[in-house]
C-alpha positions in Angstrom: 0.0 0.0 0.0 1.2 3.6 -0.7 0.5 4.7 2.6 -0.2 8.8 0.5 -3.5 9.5 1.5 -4.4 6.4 3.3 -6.9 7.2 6.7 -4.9 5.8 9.8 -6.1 5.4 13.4 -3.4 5.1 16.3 -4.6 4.2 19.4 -2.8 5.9 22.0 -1.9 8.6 19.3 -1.4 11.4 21.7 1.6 10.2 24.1 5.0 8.3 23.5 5.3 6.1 20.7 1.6 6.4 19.7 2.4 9.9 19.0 5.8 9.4 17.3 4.4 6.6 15.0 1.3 9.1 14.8 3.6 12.1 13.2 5.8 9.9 11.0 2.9 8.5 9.4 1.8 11.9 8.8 4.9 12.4 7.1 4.3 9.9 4.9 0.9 11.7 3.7 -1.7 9.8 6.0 -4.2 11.3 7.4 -4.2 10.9 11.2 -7.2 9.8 13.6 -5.3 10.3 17.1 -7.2 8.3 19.8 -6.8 9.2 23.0 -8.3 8.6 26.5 -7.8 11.0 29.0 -4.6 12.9 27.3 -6.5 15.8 25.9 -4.2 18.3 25.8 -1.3 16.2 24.3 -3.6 14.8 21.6 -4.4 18.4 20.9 -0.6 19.2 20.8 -0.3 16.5 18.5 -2.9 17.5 16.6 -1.5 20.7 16.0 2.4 19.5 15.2 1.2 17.4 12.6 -0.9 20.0 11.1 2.0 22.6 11.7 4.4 20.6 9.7 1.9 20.5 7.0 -0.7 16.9 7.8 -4.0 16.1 8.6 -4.8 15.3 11.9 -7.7 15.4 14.4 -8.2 13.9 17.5 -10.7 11.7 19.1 -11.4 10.5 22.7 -12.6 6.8 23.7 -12.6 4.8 26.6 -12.0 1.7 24.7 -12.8 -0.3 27.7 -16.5 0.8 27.6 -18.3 -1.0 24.8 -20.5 1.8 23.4 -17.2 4.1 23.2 -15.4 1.4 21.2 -18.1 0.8 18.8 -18.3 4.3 18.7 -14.5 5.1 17.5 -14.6 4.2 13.8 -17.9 5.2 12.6 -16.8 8.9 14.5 -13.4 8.5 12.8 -14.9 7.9 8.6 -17.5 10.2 9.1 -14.7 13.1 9.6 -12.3 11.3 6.5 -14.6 8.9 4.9 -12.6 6.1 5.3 -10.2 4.0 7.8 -7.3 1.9 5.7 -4.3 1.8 8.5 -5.1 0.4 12.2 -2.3 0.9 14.7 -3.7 -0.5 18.4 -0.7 1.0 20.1 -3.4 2.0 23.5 -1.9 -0.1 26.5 -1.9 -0.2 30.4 1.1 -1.4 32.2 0.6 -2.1 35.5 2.7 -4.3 38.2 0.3 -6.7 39.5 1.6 -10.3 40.3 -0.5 -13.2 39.9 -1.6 -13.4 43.5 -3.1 -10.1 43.5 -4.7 -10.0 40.2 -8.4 -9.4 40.8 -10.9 -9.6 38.2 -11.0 -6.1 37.3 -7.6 -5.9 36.8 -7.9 -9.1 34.4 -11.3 -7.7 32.8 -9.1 -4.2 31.9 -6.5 -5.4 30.6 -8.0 -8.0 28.6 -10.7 -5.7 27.3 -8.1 -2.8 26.0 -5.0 -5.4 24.7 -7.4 -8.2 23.2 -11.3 -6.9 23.0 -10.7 -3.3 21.9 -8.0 -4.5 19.0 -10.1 -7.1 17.4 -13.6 -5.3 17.9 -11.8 -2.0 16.0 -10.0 -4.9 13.4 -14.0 -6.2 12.9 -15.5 -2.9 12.2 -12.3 -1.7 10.0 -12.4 -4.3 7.6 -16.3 -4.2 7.2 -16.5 -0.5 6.3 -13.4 -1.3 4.1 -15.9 -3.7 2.0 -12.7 -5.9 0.2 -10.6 -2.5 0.0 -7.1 -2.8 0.8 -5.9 -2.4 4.2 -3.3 -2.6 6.9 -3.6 -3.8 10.7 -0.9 -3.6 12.9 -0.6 -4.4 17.1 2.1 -3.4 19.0 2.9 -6.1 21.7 5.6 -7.0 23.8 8.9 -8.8 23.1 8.7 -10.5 26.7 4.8 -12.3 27.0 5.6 -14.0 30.2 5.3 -11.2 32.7 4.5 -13.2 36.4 5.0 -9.2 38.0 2.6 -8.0 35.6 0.6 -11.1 35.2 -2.9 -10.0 33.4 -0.9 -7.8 31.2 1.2 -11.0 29.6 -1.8 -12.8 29.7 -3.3 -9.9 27.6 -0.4 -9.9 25.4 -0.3 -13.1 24.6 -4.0 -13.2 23.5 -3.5 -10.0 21.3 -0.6 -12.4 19.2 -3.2 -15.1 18.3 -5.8 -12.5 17.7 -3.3 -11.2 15.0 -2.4 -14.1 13.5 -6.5 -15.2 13.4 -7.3 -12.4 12.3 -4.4 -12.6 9.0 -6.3 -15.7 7.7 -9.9 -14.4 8.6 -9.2 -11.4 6.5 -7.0 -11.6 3.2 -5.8 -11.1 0.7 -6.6 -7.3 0.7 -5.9 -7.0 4.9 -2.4 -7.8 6.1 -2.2 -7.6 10.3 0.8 -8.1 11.5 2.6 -7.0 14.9 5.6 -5.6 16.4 7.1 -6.8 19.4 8.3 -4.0 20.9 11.6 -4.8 23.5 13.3 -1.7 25.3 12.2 1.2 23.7 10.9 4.3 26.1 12.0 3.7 30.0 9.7 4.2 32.4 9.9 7.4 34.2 10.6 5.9 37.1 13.4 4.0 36.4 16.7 5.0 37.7 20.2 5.9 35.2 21.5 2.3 36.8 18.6 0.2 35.9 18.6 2.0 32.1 22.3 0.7 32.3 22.4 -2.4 33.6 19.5 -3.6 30.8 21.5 -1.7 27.9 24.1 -4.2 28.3 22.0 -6.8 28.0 20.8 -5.8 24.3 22.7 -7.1 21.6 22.9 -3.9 19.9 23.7 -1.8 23.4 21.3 0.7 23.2 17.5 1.1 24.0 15.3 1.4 20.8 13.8 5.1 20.3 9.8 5.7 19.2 11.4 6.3 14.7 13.1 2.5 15.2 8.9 1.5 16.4 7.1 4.0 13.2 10.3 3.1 10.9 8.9 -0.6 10.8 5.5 0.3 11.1 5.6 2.4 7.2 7.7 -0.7 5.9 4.7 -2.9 6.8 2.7 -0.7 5.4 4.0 -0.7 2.2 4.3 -4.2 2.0 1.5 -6.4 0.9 3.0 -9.3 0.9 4.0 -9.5 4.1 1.3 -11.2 6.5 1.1 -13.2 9.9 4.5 -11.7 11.3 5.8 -11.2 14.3 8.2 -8.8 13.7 10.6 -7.9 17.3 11.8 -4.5 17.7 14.4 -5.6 20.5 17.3 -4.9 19.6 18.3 -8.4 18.9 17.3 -9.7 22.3 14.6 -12.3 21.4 17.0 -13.5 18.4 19.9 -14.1 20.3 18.5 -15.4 23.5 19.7 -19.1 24.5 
């Protein structure tokens, strides 16, 4: 797909990678839904660079843990551009909660925004897309087993066989793929040593950026042949791992 003046929703548009894969797609001539939940005034900052450095953006709030809001989203999004081609479910929680303390909303959460919310947005894409070309990608997580975060992996895990169920359930004009996304943005809690002590642990010694995340996003795009990946933005971790 020539990703010039394709429609794209990114989930989680308005902060950290979402944004950063939200203005290089806009780069690339896509028009930007920016989906955001309670980050109004950095969706609307978004908003506003992209349009600024000459793209089309606008921005669009959803709780995409509440059903109606969800079904909501796309319908909202083609009735201000007419169309959705590109779906980038980049919206996550990450919360430390080991397996003895996971309760069931903690489970229901994160099991309604990493699995539910991507393959309910995945159905309504590709039936307003009516056989039209299209591109679905979900960002997941290079590490799946998470015991400290333990609904989260769970999560995670699910949204990797949702992808690759959804590549056979929707071809040939839908390729979904995903990107497993290793050390990429610390969390700002982390201390200088802990940054350190995982950098040399990365086959490439140094932590991905938000452009290594979008760079791979736009070649996906443009590819149509490529289908069912997992593709791991780690820095070589999950490829040299014994």
């Amino acid at each position: 797909m020539n990703p010039e003046g394709a429609v794209a929703l990114v989930t989680g548009g308005a902060t950290r990678v979402g944004r950063v894969i939200a203005a290089a797609l806009a780069a690339e001539g896509v028009s930007i839904a920016i989906h955001y939940r309670g980050s109004a005034e950095e969706a609307k900052t978004a908003a506003t660079e992209i349009s600024a450095a000459g793209g089309t953006a606008a921005i669009f709030q959803a709780d995409l843990t509440v059903e109606d809001q969800l079904d909501a989203l796309i319908p909202a999004i083609t009735h201000r551009f007419g169309s959705l081609n590109i779906l980038i479910n980049s919206a996550s929680i990450y919360r430390q909660v080991p397996m003895d303390e996971t309760d069931r909303a903690e489970w229901d959460e994160n099991i309604a925004l990493h699995a539910w919310a991507p393959f309910r947005l995945a159905q309504l894409m590709v039936r307003q897309l009516d056989g039209s070309p299209g591109k679905i990608i979900n960002l997941n997580d290079a590490h799946l087993a998470r015991p400290q975060r333990f609904a989260y992996g769970v999560s995670k895990a699910a949204l990797s066989a949702i992808t690759r169920s959804l590549a056979g359930a929707v071809g040939p004009n839908i390729q979904v793929n995903e990107l497993a996304l290793g050390a990429i943005l610390p969390p700002p809690d982390w201390s200088e040593e802990r940054i350190q002590k995982l950098t040399a642990k990365i086959p490439a010694r140094r932590w991905g950026s938000p452009d290594d995340v979008a760079r791979a996003i736009i070649a996906l795009i443009r590819s149509d042949y490529i289908n069912a990946e997992t593709i791991h933005v780690d820095g070589g971790v999950t490829g040299t791992r014994k």
